[in-house]
C-alpha positions as CSV (number, residue, x, y, z in Angstrom):
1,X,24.7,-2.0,6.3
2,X,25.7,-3.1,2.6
3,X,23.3,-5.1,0.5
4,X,23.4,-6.2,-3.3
5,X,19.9,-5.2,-3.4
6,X,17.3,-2.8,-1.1
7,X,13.6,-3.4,-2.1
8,X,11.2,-0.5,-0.6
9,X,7.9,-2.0,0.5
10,X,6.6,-5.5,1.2
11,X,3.3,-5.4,-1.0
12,X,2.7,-9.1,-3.0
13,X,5.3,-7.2,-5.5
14,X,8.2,-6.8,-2.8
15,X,8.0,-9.8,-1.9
16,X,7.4,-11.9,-5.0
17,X,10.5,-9.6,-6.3
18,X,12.5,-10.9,-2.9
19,X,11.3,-14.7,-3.8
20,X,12.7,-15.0,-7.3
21,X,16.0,-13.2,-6.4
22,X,16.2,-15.5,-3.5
23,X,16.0,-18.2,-5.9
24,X,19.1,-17.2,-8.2
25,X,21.1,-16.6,-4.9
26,X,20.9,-12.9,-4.7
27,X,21.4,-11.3,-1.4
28,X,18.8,-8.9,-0.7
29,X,17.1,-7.1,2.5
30,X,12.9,-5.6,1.9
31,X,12.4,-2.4,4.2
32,X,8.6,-2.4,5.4
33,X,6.8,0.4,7.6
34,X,3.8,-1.8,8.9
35,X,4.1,-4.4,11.0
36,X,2.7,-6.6,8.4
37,X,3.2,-7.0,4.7
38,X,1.0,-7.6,2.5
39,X,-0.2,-4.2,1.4
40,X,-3.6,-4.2,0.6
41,X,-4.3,-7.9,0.6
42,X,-5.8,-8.3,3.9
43,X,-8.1,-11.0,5.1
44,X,-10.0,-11.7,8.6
45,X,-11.6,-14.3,10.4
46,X,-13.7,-13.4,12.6
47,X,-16.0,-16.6,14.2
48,X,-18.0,-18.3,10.8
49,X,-17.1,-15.5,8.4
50,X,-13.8,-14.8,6.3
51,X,-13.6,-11.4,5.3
52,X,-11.2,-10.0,2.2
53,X,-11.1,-6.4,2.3
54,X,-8.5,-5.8,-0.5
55,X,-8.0,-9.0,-3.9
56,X,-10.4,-11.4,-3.1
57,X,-9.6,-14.0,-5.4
58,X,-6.9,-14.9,-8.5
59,X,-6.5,-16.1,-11.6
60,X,-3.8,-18.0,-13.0
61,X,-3.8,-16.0,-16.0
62,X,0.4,-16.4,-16.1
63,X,1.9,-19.2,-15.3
64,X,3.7,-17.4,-12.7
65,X,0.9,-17.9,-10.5
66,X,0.2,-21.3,-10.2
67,X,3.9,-22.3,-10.0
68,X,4.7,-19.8,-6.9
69,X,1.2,-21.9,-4.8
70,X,2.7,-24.6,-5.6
71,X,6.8,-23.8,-4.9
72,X,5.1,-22.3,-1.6
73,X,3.1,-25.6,-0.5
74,X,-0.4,-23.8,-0.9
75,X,-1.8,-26.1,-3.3
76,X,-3.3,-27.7,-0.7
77,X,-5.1,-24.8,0.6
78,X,-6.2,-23.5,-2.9
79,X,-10.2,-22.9,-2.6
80,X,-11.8,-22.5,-6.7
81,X,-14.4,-20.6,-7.3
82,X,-17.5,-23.0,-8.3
83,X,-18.6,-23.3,-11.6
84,X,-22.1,-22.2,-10.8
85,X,-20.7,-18.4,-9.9
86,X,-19.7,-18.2,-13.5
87,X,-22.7,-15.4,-14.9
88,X,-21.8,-11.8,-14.1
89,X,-24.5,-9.9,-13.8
90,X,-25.1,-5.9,-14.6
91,X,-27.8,-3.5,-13.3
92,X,-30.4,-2.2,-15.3
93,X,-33.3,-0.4,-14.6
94,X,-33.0,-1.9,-11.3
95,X,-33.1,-5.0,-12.3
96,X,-30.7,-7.8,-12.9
97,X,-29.5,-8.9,-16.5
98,X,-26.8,-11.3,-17.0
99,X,-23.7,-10.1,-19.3
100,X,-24.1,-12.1,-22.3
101,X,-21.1,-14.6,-22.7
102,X,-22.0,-16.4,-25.9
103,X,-23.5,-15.6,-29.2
104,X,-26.8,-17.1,-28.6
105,X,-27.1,-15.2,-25.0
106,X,-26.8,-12.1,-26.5
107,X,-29.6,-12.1,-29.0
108,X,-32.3,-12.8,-25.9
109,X,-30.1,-10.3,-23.7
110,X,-32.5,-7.7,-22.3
111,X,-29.5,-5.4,-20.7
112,X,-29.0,-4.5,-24.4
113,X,-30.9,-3.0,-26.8
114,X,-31.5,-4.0,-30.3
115,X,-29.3,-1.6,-31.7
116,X,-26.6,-2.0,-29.8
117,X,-26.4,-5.5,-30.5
118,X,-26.3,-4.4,-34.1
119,X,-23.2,-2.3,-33.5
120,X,-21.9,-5.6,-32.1
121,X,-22.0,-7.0,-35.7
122,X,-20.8,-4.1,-37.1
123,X,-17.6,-3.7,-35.1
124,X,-15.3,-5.9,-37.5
125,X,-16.0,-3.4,-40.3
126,X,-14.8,-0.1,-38.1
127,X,-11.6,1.4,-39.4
128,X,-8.7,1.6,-37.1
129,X,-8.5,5.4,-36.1
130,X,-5.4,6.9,-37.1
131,X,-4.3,8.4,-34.2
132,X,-4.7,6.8,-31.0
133,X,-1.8,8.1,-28.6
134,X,-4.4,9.9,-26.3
135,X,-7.7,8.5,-27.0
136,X,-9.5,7.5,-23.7
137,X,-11.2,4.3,-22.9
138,X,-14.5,5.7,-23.2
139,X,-13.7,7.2,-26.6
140,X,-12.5,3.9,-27.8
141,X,-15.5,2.1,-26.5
142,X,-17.9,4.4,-28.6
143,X,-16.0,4.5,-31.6
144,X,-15.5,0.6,-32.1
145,X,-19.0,-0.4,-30.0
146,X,-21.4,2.6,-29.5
147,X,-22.7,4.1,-26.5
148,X,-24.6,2.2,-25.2
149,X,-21.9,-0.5,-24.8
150,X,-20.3,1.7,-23.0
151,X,-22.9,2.8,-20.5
152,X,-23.9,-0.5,-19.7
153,X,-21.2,-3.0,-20.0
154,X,-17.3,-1.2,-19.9
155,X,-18.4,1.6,-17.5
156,X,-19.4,-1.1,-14.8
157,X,-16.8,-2.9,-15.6
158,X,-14.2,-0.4,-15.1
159,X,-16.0,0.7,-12.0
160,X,-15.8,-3.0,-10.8
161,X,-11.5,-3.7,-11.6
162,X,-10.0,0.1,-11.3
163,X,-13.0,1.5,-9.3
164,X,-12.3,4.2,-12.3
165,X,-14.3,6.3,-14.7
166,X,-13.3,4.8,-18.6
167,X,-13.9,8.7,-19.7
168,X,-10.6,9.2,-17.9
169,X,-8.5,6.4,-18.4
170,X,-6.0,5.8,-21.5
171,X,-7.1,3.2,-23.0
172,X,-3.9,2.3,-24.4
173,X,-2.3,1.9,-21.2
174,X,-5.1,0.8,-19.1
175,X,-6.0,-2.0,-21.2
176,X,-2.9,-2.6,-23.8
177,X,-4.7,-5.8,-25.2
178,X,-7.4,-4.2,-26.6
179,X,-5.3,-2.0,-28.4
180,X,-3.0,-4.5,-29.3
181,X,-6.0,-6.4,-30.7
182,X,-7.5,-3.5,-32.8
183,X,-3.8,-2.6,-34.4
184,X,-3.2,-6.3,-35.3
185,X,-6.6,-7.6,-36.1
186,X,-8.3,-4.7,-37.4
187,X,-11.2,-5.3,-35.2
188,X,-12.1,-6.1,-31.3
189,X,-14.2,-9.4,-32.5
190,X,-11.4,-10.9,-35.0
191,X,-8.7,-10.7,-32.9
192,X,-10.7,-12.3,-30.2
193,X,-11.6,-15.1,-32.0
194,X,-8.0,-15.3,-33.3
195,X,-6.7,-15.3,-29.4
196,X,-9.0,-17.9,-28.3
197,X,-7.9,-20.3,-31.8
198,X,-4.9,-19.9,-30.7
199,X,-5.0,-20.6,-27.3
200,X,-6.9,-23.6,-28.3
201,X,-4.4,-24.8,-30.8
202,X,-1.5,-24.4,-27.5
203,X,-3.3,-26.5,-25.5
204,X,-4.1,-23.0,-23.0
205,X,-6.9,-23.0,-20.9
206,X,-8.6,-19.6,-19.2
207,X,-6.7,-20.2,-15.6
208,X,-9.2,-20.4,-13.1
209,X,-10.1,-17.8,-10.6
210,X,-9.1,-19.0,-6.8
211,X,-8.8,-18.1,-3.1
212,X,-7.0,-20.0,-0.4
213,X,-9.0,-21.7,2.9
214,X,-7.5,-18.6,4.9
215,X,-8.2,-15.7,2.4
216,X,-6.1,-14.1,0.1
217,X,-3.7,-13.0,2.8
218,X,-1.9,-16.7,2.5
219,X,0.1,-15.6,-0.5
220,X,1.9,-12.8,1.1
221,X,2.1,-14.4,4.8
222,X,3.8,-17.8,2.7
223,X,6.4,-15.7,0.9
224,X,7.1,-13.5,4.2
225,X,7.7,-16.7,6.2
226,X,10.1,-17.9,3.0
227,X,12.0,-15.2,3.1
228,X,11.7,-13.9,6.8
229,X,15.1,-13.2,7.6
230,X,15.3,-10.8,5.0
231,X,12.6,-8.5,5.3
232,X,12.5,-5.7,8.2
233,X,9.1,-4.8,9.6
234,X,8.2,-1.5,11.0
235,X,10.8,0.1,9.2
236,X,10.0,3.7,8.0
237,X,12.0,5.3,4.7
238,X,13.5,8.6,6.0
239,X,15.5,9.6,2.8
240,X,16.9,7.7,-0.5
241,X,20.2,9.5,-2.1
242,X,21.0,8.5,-5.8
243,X,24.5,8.6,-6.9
244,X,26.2,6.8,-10.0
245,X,26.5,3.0,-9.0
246,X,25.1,3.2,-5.6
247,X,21.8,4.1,-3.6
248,X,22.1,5.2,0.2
249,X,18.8,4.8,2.2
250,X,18.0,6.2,5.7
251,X,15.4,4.4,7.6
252,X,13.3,4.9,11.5
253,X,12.4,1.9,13.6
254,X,11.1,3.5,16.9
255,X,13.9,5.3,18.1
256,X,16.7,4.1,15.8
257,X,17.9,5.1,12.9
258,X,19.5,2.9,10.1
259,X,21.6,3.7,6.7
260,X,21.6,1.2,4.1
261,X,23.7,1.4,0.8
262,X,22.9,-1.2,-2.0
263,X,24.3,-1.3,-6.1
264,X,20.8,-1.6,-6.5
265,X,17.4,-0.3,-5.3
266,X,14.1,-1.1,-6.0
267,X,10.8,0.9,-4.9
268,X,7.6,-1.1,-5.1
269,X,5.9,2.0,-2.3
270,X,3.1,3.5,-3.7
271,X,3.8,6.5,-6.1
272,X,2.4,9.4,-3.8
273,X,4.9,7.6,-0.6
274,X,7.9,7.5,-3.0
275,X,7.4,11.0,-4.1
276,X,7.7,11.9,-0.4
277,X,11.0,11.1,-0.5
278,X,12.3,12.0,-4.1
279,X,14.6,14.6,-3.6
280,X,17.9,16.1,-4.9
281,X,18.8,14.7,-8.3
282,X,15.9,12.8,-8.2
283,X,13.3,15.7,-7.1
284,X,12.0,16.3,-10.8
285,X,10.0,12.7,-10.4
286,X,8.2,14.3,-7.6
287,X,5.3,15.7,-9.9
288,X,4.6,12.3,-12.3
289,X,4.6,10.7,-8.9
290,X,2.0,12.9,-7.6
291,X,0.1,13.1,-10.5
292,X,-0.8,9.2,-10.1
293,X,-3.9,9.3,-8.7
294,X,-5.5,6.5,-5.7
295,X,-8.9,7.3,-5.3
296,X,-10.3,6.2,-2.1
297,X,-12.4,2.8,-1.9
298,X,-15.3,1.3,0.9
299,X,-15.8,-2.2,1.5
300,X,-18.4,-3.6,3.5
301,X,-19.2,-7.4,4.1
302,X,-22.4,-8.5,4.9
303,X,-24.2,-11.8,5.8
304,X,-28.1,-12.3,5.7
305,X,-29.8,-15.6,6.4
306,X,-30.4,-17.7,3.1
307,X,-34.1,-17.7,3.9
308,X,-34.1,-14.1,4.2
309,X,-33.1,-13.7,0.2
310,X,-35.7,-14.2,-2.5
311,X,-33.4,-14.3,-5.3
312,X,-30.6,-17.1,-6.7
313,X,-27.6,-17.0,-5.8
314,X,-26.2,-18.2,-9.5
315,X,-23.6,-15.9,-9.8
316,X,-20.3,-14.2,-9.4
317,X,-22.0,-11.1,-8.3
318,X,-22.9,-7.7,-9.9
319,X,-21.7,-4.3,-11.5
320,X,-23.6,-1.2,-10.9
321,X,-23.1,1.5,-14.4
322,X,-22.7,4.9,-13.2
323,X,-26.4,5.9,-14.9
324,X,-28.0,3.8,-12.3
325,X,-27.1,6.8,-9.6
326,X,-26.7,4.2,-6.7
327,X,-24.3,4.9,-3.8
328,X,-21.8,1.3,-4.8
329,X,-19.9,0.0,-7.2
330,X,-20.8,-3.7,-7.8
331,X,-21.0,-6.6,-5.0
332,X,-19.6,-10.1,-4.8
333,X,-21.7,-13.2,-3.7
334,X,-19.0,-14.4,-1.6
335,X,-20.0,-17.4,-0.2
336,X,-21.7,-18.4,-3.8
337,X,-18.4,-18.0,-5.4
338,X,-15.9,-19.9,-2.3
339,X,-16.5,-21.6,-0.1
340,X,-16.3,-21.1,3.8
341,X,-16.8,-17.5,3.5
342,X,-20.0,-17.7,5.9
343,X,-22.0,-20.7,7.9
344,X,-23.9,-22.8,5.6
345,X,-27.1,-20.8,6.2
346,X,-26.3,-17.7,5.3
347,X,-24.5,-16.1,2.4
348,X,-21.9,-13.6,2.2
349,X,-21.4,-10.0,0.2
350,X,-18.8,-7.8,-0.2
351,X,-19.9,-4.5,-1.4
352,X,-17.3,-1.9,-3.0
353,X,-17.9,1.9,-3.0
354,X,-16.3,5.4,-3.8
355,X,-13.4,5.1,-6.6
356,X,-13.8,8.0,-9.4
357,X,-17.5,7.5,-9.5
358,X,-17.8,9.2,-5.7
359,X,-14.6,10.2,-4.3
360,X,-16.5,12.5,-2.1
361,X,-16.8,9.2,-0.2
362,X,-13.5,10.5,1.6
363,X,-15.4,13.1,3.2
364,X,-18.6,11.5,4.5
365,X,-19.5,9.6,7.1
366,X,-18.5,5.9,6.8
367,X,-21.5,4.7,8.8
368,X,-24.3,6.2,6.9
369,X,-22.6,5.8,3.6
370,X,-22.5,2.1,4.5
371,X,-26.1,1.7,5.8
372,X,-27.6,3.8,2.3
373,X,-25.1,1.0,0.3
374,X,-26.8,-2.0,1.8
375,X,-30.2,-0.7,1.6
376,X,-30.0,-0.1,-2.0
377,X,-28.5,-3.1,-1.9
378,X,-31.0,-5.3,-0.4
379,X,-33.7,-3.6,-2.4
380,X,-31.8,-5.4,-5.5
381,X,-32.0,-8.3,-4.1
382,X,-35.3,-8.7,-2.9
383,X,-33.6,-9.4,1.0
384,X,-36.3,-8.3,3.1
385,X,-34.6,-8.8,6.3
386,X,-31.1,-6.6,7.9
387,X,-28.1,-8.5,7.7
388,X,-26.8,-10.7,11.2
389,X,-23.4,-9.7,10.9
390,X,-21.3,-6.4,8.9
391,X,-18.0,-5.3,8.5
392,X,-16.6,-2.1,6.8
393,X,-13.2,-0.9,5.7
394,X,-12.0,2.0,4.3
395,X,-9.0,2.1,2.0
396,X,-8.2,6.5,2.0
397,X,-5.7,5.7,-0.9
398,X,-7.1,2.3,-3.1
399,X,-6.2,1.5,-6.8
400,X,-3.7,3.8,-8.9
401,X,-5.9,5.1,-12.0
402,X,-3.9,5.1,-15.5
403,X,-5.6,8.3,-16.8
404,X,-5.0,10.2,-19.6
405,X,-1.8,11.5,-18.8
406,X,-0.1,8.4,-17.6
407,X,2.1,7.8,-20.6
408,X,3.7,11.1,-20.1
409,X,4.3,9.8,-16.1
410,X,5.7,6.1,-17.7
411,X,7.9,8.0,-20.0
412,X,9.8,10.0,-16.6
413,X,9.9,7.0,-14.8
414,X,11.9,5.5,-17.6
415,X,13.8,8.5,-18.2
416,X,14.6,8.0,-14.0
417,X,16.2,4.6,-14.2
418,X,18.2,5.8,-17.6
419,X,19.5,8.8,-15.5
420,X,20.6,6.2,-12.1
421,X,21.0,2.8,-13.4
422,X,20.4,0.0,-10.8
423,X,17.0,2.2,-9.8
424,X,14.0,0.5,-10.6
425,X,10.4,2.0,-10.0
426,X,7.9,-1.1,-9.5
427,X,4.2,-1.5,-8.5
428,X,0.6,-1.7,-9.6
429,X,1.0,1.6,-11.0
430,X,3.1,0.2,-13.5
431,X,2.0,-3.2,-16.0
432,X,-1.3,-3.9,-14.4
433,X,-3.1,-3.5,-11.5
434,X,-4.0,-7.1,-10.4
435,X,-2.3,-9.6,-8.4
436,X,-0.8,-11.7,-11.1
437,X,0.5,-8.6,-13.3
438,X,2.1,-8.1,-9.7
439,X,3.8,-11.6,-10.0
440,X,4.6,-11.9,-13.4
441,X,6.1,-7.9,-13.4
442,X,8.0,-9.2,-10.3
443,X,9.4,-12.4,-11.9
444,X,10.3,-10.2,-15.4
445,X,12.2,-7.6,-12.9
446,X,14.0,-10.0,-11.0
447,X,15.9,-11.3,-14.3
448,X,16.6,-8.0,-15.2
449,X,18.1,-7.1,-11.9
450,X,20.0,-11.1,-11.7
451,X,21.2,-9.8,-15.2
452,X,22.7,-6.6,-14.0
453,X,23.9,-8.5,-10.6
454,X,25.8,-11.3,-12.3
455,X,26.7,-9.8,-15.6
């Protein structure tokens, strides 16, 4: 079978890929192995509670976002977080301290010490460094802030987004803006201030963080029903053969076999499941592919009676820094953020553990991992009674970690689609791990590949 355009894996970026090309009348087929796409936006009901194991909300922080709910219908189903779940809190000493968002917060902040708040106010006068090309996260954190900023605010944070250690990442490629900010501006605080004048002077406004009635799992199961015809479920990849202006892929579904050929492939699989398959001319990739590394990830969901919890629920939730030796990550008030996550008397977590911090968590028993989480847990939050209801899930491979070798693994993959144009490498593991990078990498691709099409 012939198609302008194969598409490897049906994760939000397959099929937000398949959605815009569908738009500019480009013929196209999405090969799946599960019987469900999605990837790893998932989302249960099961009786009063609505369980996210994977994204569990979005921000429109493209506009991308907000105009693919609203070409899909789901407008009306759009859930917004409430403005009362706004304060992030971090651990400290066991205790709760809000992340200071404003000026004035920060001077009666007691997660920070006096002195770092000094090396807040002396950030604008740190000198660029010279030579950035493989300084980590961590090392730019203490250079421009200090440790302690580092300890108690990044390290959670990265903890909480790439369930990653900020020693390891690069923190030009895991978080470009900052660097951008520091080259242009000179200093973290400036160009800040700059970005948000700016935005201000547009008209922009921070796009708001959402869910939908049904979880996060509408997204994907509204673009699969858009373009259902053209994706093929419980199809496995076999083999992919490169050669100058074509792409032949073989493919399993139960006891058949299939061959596809298209003028142009695309492979949003995750970068150890494509480097299965690299082979022949294309079998250098193989060890940049592998090198990408998914650490594994727990989540459990928990509900407890609202009488049962001494403590406000005025939050989004909290991050737990790695000096606080706990066995999690960070949880999410669930219900406090969206509603209809639990019945009205009760409120809804969703703990996260393992990532960098404990990937030992592969090895362990699930169950007792998950019963030392929520006691620590509940200790935190003053809960004195066990939860009514739990679920756990266990992702073995979670979020792709953009460590300190990654530009080396971004230059191959470019080097790839030079040496077989028409082959395009696409993913989390490339331009940002959240959902909208997802969606607005998607949309960017799809005009480069309507370009190539109808050029």
């Amino acid at each position: 079978m012939h198609k302008p355009v194969l598409i490897l894996g049906a994760g939000i970026t397959g099929l937000a890929l398949g959605y815009f090309l569908q738009q500019q009348g480009i013929d196209f087929i999405i090969l799946e192995k599960d019987v469900r796409p999605g990837g790893h936006i998932r989302s249960f009901r099961e009786g009063p509670y609505l369980i996210d194991v994977g994204p569990n909300s979005l921000q429109a922080q493209y506009p991308v976002v907000q105009q693919m709910v609203d070409e899909l219908g789901l407008q009306g189903q759009q859930v917004f977080a409430r403005t009362a779940a706004s304060k992030r809190y971090i651990l400290r000493g066991g205790k709760l301290h809000p992340l200071p968002m404003q000026p004035k917060d920060l001077i009666v902040s007691r997660l920070l010490s006096f002195r770092a708040k000094m090396q807040l106010l002396r950030e604008p006068f740190v000198k660029p460094a010279r030579e950035q090309a493989a300084e980590s996260l961590a090392g730019f954190v203490r250079r421009r802030l200090g440790e302690e900023w580092l300890d108690y605010v990044v390290n959670p944070f990265i903890a909480g987004i790439f369930a990653g250690d900020p020693e390891q990442l690069h923190a030009a490629s895991a978080f470009p803006m900052l660097y951008r900010l520091e080259q242009e501006y000179g200093s973290l605080l400036k160009g800040m201030k700059q970005m948000v004048k700016s935005k201000q002077n547009a008209g922009l406004a921070r796009g708001q963080i959402f869910s939908f009635e049904s979880g996060m799992q509408a997204l994907p199961d509204a673009l699969y029903a858009r373009l259902h015809q053209q994706v093929m479920t419980e199809m496995s990849v076999s083999s992919i053969r490169c050669q100058a202006g074509s792409f032949e892929v073989g493919c399993r579904q139960g006891a058949n076999s299939y061959n596809f050929t298209s003028q142009v492939l695309v492979s949003t699989l995750p970068a150890y499941a494509l480097a299965e398959l690299a082979e022949g001319d294309c079998a250098w990739i193989k060890p940049h592919l592998q090198a990408i590394v998914y650490p594994p990830v727990m989540v459990v969901f928990a509900a407890y009676p609202l009488d049962a919890i001494r403590r406000s629920l005025d939050g989004f939730g909290f991050l737990v820094p790695a000096k606080e030796n706990l066995s999690f990550l960070g949880a999410i008030w669930s219900s406090s953020i969206l509603p209809g996550r639990a019945p009205a008397d009760q409120a809804a977590f969703t703990l996260f553990a393992g990532g960098m911090r404990h990937p030992e968590i592969a090895t362990t028993n699930h169950q007792e991992w998950a019963t030392r989480m929520l006691k620590e847990f509940e200790k935190i939050m003053d809960i004195h009674q066990p939860p009514v209801f739990t679920r756990q899930w266990y992702w073995k491979e979670a979020i792709p970690q953009y460590d300190l070798s990654y530009p080396a693994h971004v230059s191959a993959f470019q080097q790839l689609e030079q040496q077989f144009p028409g082959l395009y490498l696409a993913g989390n593991y490339r331009g940002g791990i959240s959902v909208g990078n997802c969606l607005q990498a998607a949309r960017q691709l799809a005009e480069r590949i309507v370009g190539q099409i109808k050029g």
